[in-house]
C-alpha positions in Angstrom: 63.2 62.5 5.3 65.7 65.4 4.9 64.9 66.4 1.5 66.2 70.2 0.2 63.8 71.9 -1.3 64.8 75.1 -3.3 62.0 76.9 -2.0 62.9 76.1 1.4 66.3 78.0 1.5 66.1 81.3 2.0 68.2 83.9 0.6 71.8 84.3 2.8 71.0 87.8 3.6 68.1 86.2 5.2 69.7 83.8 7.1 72.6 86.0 7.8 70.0 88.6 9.5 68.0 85.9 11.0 71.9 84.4 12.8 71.8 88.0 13.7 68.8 87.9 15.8 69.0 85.1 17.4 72.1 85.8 18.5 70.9 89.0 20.2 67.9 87.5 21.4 70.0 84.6 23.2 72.6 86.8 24.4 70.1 89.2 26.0 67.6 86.2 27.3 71.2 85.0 28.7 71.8 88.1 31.2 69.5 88.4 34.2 68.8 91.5 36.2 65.7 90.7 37.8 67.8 91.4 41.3 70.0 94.2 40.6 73.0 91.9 39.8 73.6 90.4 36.3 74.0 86.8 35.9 74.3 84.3 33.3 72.0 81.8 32.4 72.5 78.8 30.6 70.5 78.2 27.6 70.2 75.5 25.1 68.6 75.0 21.3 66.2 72.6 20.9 66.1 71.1 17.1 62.4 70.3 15.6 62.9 69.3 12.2 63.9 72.0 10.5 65.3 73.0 6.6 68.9 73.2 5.2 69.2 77.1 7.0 69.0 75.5 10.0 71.9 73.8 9.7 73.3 77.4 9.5 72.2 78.2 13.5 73.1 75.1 14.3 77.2 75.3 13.4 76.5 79.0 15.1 75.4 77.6 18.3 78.0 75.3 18.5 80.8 77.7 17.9 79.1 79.6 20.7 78.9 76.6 23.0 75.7 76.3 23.2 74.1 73.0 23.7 71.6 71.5 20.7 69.0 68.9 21.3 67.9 67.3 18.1 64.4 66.0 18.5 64.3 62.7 16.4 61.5 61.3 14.4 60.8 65.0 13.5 62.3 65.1 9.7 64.5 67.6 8.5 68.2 68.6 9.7 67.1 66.8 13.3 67.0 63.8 11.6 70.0 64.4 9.4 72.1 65.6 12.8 71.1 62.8 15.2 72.4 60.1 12.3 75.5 61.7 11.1 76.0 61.9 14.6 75.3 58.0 15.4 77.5 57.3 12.2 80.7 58.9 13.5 80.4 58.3 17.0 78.1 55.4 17.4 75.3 54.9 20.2 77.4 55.6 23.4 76.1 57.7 26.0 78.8 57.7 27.9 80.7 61.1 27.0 84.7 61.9 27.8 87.8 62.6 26.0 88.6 59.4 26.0 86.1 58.4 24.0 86.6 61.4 21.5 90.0 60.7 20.7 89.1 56.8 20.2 86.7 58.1 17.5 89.1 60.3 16.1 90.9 56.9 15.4 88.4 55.4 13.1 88.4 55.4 9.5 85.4 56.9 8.8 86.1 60.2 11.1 89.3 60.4 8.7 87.3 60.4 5.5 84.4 62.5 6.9 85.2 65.4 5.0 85.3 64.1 1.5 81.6 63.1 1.9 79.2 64.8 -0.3 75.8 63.7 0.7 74.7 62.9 4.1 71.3 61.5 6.4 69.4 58.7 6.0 68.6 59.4 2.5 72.3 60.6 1.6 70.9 64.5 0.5 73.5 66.9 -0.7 73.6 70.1 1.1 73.9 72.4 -1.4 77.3 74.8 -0.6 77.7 74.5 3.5 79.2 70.9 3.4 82.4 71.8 4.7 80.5 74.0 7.4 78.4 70.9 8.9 82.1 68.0 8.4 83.7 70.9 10.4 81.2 71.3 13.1 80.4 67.4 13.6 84.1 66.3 13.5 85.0 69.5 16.2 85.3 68.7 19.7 82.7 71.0 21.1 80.0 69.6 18.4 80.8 65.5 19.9 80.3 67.0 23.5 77.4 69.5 22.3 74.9 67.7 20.1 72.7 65.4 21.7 69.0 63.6 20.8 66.1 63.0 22.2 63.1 61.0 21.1 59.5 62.0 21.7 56.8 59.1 22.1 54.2 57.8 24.0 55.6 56.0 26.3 58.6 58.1 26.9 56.9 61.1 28.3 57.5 64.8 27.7 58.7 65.5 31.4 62.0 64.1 30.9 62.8 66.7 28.4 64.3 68.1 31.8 66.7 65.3 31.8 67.6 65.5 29.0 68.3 69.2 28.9 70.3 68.5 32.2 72.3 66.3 30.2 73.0 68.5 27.2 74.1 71.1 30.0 76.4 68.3 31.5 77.9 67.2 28.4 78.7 71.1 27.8 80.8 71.4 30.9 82.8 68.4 29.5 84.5 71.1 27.5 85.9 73.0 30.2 89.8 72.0 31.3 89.8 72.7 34.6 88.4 69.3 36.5 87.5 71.4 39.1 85.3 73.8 37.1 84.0 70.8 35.7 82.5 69.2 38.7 81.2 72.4 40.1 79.3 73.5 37.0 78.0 69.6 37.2 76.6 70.3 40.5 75.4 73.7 39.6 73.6 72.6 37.1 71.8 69.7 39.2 70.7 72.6 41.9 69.3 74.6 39.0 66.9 71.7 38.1 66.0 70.8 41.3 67.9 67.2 41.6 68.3 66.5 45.3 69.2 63.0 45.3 71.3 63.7 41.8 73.4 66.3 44.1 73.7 64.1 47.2 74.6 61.2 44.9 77.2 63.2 43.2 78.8 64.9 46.5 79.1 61.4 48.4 80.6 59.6 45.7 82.9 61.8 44.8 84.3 63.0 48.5 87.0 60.4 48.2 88.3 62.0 44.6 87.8 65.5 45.3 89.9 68.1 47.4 87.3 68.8 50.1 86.1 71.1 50.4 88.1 72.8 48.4 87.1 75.5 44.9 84.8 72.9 43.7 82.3 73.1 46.4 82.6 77.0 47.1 80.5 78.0 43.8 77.7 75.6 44.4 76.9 76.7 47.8 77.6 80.2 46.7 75.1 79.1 43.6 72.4 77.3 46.2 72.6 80.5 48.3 72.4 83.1 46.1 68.7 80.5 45.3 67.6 80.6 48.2 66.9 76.6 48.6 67.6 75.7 52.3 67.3 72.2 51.8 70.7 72.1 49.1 72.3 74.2 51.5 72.0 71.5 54.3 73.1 68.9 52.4 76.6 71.3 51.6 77.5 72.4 55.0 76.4 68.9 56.6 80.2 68.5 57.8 80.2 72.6 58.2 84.0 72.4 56.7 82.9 73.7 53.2 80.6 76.6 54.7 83.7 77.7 57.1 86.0 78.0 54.0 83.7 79.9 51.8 83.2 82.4 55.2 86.8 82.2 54.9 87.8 83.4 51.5 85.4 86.2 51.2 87.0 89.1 53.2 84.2 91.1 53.1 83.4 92.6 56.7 80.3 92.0 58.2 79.2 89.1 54.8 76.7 87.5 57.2 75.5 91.2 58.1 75.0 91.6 54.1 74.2 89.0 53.0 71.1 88.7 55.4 70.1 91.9 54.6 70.5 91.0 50.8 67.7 88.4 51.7 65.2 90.7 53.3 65.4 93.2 50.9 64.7 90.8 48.4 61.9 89.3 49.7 63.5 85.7 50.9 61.9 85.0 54.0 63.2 81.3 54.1 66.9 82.0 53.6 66.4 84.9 56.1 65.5 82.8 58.5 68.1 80.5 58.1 70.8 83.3 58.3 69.5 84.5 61.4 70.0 80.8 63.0 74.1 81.4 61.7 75.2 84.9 62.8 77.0 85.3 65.8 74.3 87.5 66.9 71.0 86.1 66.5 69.2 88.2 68.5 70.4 91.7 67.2 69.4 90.1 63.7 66.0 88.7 64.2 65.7 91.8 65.6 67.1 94.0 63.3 65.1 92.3 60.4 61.8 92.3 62.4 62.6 96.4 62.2 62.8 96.7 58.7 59.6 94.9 57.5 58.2 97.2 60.6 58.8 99.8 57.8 58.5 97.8 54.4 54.6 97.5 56.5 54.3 101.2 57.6 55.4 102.4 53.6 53.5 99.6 51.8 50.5 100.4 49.7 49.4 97.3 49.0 47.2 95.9 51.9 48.0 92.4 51.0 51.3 92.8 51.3 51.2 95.0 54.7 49.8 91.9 56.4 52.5 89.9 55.1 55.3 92.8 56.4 53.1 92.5 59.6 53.1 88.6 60.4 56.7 88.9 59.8 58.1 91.0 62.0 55.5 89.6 64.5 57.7 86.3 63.7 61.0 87.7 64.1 60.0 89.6 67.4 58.8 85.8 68.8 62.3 84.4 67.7 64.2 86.5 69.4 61.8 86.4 72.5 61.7 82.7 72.7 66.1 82.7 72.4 66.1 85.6 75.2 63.4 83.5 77.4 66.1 80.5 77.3 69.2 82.6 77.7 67.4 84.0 81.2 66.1 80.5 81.6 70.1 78.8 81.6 72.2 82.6 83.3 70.3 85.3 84.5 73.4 87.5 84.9 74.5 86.7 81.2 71.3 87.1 79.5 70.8 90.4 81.4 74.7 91.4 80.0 73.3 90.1 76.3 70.5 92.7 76.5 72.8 95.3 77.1 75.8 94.4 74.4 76.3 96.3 71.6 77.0 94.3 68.1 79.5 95.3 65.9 78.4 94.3 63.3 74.9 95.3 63.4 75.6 98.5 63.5 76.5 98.9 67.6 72.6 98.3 68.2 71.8 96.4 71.5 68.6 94.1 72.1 67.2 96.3 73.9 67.5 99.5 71.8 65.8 97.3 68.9 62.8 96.3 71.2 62.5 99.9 72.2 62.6 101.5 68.5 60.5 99.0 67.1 57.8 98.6 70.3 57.9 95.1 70.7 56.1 94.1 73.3 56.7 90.7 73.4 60.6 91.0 73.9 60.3 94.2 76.2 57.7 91.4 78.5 60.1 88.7 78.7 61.4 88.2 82.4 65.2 89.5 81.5 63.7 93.1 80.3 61.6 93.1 83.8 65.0 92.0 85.7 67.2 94.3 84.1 64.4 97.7 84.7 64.6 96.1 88.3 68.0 96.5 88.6 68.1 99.9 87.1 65.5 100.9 89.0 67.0 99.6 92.3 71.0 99.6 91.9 72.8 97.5 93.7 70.3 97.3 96.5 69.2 94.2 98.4 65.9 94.4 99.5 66.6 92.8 102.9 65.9 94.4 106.5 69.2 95.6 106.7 68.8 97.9 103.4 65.5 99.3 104.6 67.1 100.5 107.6 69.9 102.2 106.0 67.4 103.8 103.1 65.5 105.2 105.9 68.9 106.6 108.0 70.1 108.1 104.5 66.6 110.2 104.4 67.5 112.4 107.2 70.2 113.9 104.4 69.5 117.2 102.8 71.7 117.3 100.4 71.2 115.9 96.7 73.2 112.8 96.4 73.5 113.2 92.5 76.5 115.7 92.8 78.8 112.5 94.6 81.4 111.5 91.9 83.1 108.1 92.4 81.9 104.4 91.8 81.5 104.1 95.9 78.8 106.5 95.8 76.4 104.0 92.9 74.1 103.1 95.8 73.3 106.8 95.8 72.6 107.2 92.1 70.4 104.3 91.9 66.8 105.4 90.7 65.3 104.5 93.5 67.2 106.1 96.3 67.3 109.1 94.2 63.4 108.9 94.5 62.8 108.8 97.7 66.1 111.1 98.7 63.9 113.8 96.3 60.7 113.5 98.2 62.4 114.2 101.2 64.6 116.8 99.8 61.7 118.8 98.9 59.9 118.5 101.9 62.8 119.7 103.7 63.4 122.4 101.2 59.2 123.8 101.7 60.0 123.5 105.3 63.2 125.5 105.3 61.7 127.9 103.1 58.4 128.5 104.6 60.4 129.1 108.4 62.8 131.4 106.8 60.0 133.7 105.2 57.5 133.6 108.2 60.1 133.8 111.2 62.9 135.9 109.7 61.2 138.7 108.0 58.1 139.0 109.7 58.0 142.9 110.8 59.1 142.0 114.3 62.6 141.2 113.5 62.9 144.5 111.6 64.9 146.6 114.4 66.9 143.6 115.4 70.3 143.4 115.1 71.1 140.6 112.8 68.6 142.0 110.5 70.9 142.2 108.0 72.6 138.9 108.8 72.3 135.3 107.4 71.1 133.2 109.6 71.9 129.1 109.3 68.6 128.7 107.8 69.1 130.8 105.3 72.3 129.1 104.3 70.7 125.8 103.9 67.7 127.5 101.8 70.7 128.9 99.4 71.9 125.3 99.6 69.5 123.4 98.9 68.3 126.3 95.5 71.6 125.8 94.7 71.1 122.0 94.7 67.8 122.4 92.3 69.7 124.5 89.9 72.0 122.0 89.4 69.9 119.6 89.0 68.2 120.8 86.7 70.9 121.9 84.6 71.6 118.3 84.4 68.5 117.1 83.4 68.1 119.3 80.6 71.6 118.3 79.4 71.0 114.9 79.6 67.4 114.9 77.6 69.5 117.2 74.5 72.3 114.4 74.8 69.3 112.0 74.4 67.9 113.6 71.7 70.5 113.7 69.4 71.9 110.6 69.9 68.9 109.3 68.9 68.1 110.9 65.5 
């Protein structure tokens, strides 16, 4: 029974201060920062009995648009709502505007207003009359209010529906169809309602503009949650995950986005994105190198084996996808190793193994044919290209000086090896027959004492040569270095 007690109302400045707080307190309950982004959540009131104040933060949640579940059989204003609410718009669950502006016909929505008492009991109440007519006859209090009946055998779990359905109803209010049905299916992914979701997309993708605005925010929504399995059941076609790639013309919003999902600790959608760049390689490897270092900074030794088993999976992705790229082209999956991404940052496969030591990638059979290649150039080991190795070994001079793509056979690591060894040998031999034979004390009075001999020449050659090479080598290792930090 609604009954007003005097002692039961408080003072307004009371209520006025308590409006006050609860306002704040929704308003900052609404705003979510837990992941460096604000976002809004939605929040509803939920009416247990209550006094004739509460009548007051009712109208105020209303005019906020805020949905308000009366719980009936509770006494009090809950009571009072959920039957002024029958009496003017009757027991029909079905909500629309339709149905709003067919009450608005009746006689007793006309004469609402010059009521005085109300409820089950017909209770005055007591000075904010024309504050409740106002906010039951208003459009946002027929598509706002809504009841719910607690009992035994209506268990307290579906309190979720219900709140699901307060939250629906609210999105009535909205003019834009489009928003309506999005915010409808936001709202189903926020409570978890697969088969409410797939219902609602398959019976209304003859109705709606696929895939159009009202589909971008959901996925957008289900993304930014990190739930795989309402993701699925949006790109199933792939049309409506093509146009959302579409409109947002941020460069490299793969790139980000999975990088958004490592640093936030969402291994699941991580995965996923790695399976939908363009590069999945680069990626898995890329993300196996940052929980490398999440696991090298970590304190906590819990969460250092979790960094650890991570990486460890990424590295085996990206192994097992290289394995079957060898596996199908050789020649391509060798040219995949080498690429550079553009969007990761111009990193290659294999500079990503190499940084981050993984030794399962840098085993793989493509890493082994590619160091073959480098170490062998464009040599065929056949009969033929043994005997013309071992002809080329009776040269002196250090093939690394010959410019020209005609002389790569000549660069290749492993000429260049064995073209060394013999270089030096040579050189010793030179060196040691131009310092025992030319200056030994017998050659003193001679005539070309004072002369260069062809000996000589080549010994200034080939120190020359040595110099040189040298000089290179040192360049190259300070180019290396600073590229690299």
């Amino acid at each position: 029974m609604f009954n007003v007690d005097p002692h039961s109302v408080y003072p307004q400045d009371d209520v006025d201060r308590l409006l006050r707080l609860r306002t704040e307190f929704e308003e900052n309950l609404q705003i979510n920062t837990k992941y460096g982004q604000p976002y809004v959540i939605p929040i509803v009131q939920i009416l247990i009995g209550g006094n004739i104040s509460s009548i007051t933060s009712v109208c105020t949640a209303i005019r906020r648009k805020i949905p308000v579940i009366a719980i009936t059989g509770t006494s009090g204003v809950a009571d009072l709502i959920v039957h002024e609410y029958r009496y003017l718009y009757g027991e029909n669950q079905i909500r629309s505007e339709d149905e709003y502006e067919n009450a608005r016909q009746q006689h007793q929505f006309n004469d609402y207003h010059l009521r005085e008492t109300f409820g089950p009991n017909q209770e005055p109440l007591n000075g904010i009359t024309r504050q409740f007519t106002e906010m039951m006859k208003s459009r946002e209090g027929y598509f706002l209010l809504n009841s719910f009946a607690l009992s035994e055998n209506e268990p307290e779990s579906q309190l979720d529906d219900v709140i699901l359905n307060a939250h629906h109803h609210a999105v009535q209010i909205a003019e834009n169809p489009w928003e309506k049905r999005a915010s409808n299916l936001i709202l189903a992914i926020a409570c978890k309602k697969y088969e409410r979701v797939k219902q609602y997309i398959y019976e209304h993708r003859s109705t709606m503009n696929w895939p159009f605005l009202e589909l971008d925010k959901p996925l957008m929504f289900t993304m930014h949650q990190n739930d795989v399995h309402f993701i699925e059941l949006f790109i199933e076609d792939s049309r409506s995950f093509e146009r959302l790639r579409r409109i947002i013309t941020t460069d490299g919003f793969i790139r980000d986005l999975l990088l958004w999902t490592i640093l936030m600790d969402r291994f699941h959608m991580t995965t996923f994105l790695c399976s939908q760049t363009e590069n999945t390689i680069v990626a898995s490897l890329l993300a196996s190198k940052i929980y490398q270092i999440a696991a090298e900074s970590e304190k906590n030794f819990e969460k250092k084996l979790v960094y650890r088993n991570r990486k460890k999976i990424f590295d085996k992705h990206a192994t097992i996808i290289m394995n079957r790229c060898f596996n199908i082209n050789e020649d391509l999956a060798v040219q995949i190793l080498t690429s550079h991404s553009e969007v990761y940052f111009d990193y290659s496969p294999l500079e990503l193994a190499e940084e981050i030591g993984s030794q399962s990638f840098l085993g793989t059979k493509c890493v082994q044919k590619y160091l073959d290649r480098q170490w062998s150039g464009a040599v065929i080991r056949d009969i033929n290209s043994s005997i013309c190795i071992r002809t080329l070994q009776t040269c002196l001079i250090n093939p690394i000086c010959l410019p020209g793509p005609g002389f790569e056979f000549f660069r290749s690591p492993c000429v260049r090896f064995r073209l060394n060894i013999l270089f030096t040998i040579m050189f010793l031999f030179l060196f040691s027959t131009v310092l025992l034979h030319d200056y030994r004390p017998s050659n003193g009075n001679k005539e070309n004492f004072f002369g260069i001999s062809w000996k000589e020449i080549f010994v200034h050659i080939c120190m020359i040569g040595i110099i040189a090479d040298e000089i290179f080598q040192v360049k190259f290792l300070y180019c290396t270095l600073i590229t690299y930090s």
